[in-house]
C-alpha positions as a printed Julia matrix, in Angstrom:
283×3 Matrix{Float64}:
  61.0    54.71  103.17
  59.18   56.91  105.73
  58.37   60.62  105.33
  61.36   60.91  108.43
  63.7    58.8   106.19
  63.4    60.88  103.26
  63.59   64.11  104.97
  66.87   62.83  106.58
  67.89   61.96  102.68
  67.12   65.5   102.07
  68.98   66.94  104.73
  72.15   65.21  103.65
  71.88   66.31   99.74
  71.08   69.41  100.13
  74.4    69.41  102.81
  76.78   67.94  100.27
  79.15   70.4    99.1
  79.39   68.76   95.57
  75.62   69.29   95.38
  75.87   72.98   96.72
  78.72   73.46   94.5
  75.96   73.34   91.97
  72.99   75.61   93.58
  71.45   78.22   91.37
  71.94   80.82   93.95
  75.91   81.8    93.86
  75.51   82.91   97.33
  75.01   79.58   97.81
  78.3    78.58   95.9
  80.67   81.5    97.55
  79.68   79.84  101.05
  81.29   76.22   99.83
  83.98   77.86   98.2
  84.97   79.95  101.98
  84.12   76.34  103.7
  87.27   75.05  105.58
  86.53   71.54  104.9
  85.45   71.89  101.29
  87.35   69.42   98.99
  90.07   70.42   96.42
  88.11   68.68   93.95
  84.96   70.89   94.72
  87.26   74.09   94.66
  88.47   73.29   91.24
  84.97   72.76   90.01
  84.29   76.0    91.52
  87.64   77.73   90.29
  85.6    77.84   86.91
  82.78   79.33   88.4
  80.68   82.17   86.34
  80.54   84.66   89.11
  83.71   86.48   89.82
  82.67   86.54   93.65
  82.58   82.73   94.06
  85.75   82.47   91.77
  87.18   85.14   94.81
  86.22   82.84   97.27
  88.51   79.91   95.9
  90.91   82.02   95.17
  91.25   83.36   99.1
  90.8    79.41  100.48
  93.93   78.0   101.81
  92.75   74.53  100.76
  92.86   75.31   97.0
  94.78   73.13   94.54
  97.86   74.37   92.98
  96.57   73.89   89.48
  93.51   76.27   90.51
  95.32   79.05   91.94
  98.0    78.91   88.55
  94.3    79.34   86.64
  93.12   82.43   88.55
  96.16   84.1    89.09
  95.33   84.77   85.21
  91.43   85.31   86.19
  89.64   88.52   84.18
  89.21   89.65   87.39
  91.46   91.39   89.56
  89.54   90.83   93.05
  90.37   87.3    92.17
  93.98   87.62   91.17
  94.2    90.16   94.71
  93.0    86.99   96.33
  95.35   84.26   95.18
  98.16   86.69   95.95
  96.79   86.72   99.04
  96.45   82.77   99.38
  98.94   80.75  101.88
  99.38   78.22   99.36
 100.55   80.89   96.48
 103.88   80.21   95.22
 106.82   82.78   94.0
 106.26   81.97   90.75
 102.5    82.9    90.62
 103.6    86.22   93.29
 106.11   86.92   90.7
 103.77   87.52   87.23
 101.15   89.19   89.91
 103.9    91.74   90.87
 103.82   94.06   87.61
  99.62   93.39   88.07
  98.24   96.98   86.51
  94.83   95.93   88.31
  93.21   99.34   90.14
  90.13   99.84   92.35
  89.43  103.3    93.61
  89.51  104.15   96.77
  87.09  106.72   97.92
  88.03  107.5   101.57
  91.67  108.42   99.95
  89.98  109.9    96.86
  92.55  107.81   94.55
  93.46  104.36   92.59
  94.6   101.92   94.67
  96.86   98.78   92.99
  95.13   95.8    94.73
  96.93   93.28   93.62
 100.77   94.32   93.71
  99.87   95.51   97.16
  98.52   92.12   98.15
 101.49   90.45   96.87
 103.66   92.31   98.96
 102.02   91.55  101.98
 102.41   87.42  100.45
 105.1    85.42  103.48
 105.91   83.43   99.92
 107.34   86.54   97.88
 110.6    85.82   96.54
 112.83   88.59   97.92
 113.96   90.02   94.7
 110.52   90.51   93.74
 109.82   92.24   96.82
 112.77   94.14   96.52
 111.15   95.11   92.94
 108.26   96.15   94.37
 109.86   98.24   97.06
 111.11  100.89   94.47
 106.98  100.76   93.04
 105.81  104.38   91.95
 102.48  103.95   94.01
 103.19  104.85   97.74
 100.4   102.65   98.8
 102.29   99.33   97.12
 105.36  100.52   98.9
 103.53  100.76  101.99
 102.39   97.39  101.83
 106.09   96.21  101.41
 107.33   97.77  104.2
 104.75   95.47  106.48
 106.83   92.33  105.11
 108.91   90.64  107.42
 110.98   89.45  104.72
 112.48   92.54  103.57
 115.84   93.34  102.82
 118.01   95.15  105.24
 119.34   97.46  101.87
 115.81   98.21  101.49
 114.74   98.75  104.5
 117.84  101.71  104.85
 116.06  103.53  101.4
 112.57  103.45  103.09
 113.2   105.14  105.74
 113.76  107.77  104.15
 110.28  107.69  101.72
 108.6   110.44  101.28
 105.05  108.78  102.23
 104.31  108.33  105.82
 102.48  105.59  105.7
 105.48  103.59  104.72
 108.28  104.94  107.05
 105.31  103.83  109.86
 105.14  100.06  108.96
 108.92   99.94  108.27
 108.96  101.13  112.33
 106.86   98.59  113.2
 108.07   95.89  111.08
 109.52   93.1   113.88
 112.65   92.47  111.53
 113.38   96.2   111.5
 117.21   96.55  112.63
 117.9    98.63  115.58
 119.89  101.51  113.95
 116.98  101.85  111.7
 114.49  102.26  114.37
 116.39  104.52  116.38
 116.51  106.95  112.85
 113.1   106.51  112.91
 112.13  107.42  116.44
 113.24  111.14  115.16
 110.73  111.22  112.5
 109.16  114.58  111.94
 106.01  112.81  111.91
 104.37  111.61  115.15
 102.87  108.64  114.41
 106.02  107.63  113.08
 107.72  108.23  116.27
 104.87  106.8   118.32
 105.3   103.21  116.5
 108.83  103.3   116.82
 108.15  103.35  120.45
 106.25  100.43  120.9
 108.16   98.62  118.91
 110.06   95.78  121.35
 113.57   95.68  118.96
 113.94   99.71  119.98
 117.22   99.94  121.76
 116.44  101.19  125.25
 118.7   104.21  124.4
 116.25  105.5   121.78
 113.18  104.59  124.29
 114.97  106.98  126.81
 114.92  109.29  124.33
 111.41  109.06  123.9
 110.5   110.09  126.98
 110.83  112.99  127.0
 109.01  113.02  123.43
 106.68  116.61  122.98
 104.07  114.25  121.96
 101.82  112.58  124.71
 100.68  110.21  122.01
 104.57  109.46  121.6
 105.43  108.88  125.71
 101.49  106.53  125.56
 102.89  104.33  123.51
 106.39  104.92  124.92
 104.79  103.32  127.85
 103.49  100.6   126.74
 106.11   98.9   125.37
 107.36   95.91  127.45
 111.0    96.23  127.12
 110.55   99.75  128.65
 113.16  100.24  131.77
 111.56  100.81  135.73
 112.95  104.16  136.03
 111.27  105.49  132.83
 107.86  104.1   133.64
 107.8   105.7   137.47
 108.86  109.08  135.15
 105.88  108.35  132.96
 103.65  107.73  135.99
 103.56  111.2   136.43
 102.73  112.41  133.19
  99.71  115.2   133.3
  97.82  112.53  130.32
  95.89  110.24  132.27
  96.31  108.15  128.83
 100.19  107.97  129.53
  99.13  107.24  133.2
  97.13  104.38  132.36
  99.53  103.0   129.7
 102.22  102.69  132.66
  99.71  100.99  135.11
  98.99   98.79  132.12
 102.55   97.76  131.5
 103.4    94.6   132.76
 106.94   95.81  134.17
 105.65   98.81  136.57
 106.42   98.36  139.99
 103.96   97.27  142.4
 104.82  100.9   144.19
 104.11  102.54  141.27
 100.91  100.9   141.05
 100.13  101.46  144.55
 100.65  105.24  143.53
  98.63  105.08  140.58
  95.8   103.34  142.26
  95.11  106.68  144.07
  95.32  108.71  141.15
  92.65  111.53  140.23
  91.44  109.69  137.45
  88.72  106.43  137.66
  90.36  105.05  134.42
  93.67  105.01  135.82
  92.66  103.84  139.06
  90.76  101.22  137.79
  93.73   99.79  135.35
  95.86   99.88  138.03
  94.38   98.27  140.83
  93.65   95.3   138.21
  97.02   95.16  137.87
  97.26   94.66  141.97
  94.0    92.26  142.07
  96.53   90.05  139.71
């Protein structure tokens, strides 16, 4: 064999994820266990890996085995269990045991304990709804938050979070797409802004409550008033007038202003607007 040859050889060992899969350096082994095409067979080998952060990596790979995920959903470590709540492939069951998951990581931009794990299984598409129903009553505001970003919620609880105390969670309940309409229109009178200002953009808002809106105190409220696609002519020219060149620009931006409108806007004061608005017109 010639020195090319065996080079080549080389090459296509050290390439081989069942050979990587077995590198001293468990950088090495977290990259195979991320790798899209990796094998289930190398995953499971890997699913018994000594360092927690390649045992994360499995965990978080939509290509794991069932078997593996069932073995580190009970992992030491609760970055791993966070992950296989996380996982596509994660089943009720496993999202089920996860959901009373004591697991905490501390959080020092909020200056508090987070719950990593029951908040990552309430995020899961595959939660069973009475267990996110469970976990929609959770004493941590932050797990509750996380809830009230799944599509999958009930309706009943839905109607008893938007009414919770924390912020955070009457904001993702306002932007959840399979919030009902009489919920989002209670929610575009929030006392909090933000609150309002999601309610606004989001598309199920009956047009009644977006008229509302308009006439919002908030700038921040009528900017993201105006960019919400389902938004009526007649409240965008209002908009277009707006002293916020950031409300301005949100209406030239909007894919439902009038061509007049934008001819307006494209002589506007300010270069932003102008320029967003005479893109529009170049389309």
């Amino acid at each position: 064999m010639s020195a090319i040859e065996s080079k080549s050889e080389d090459k296509k060992v050290q390439e081989d994820p069942e050979v990587l899969a077995r590198a001293w350096d468990w950088h090495v082994r977290r990259k195979v266990a991320w790798s899209a095409d990796v094998s289930e067979k190398v995953l499971d080998s890997l699913a018994r890996d000594s360092v927690q952060w390649v045992r994360e990596a499995v965990a978080g790979n939509a290509r794991a085995s069932a078997s593996a995920l069932a073995r580190l959903a009970e992992d030491s470590s609760g970055f791993v269990r966070a992950a296989v709540a996380l996982n596509p492939r994660t089943t009720g069951e496993i999202l089920e045991m996860l959901a009373c998951d004591e697991m905490v990581d501390y959080d020092s931009t909020l200056q508090k304990n987070r719950y990593l794990v029951r908040e990552a299984v309430a995020k899961s598409p595959n939660i069973a709804a009475p267990t996110l129903d469970f976990l929609a009553r959770d004493s941590e505001e932050h797990v509750r938050a996380a809830v009230a970003t799944n599509s999958l919620l009930s309706a009943e609880s839905m109607k008893k979070m938007v009414k919770d105390v924390f912020w955070e969670v009457r904001n993702n309940i306002a932007s959840n797409p399979a919030t009902p309409e009489d919920l989002l229109v209670y929610l575009c009178s929030d006392r909090i802004m933000d609150v309002r200002a999601t309610a606004a953009q989001n598309p199920r808002t009956p047009a009644a409550a977006l008229a509302t809106l308009a006439a919002d105190k908030s700038w921040e409220v009528r900017q993201a008033l105006a960019s919400n696609e389902k938004l009526e002519g007649k409240i965008l020219e209002d908009l277009a007038g707006h002293w916020s060149w950031m409300v301005r620009v949100a209406v030239a931006e909007n894919p439902n202003t009038s061509a007049a409108v934008l001819a307006r806007l494209a002589e506007d004061l300010d270069q932003s607007v102008v320029k967003a608005a005479r893109a529009r017109l170049g389309r």
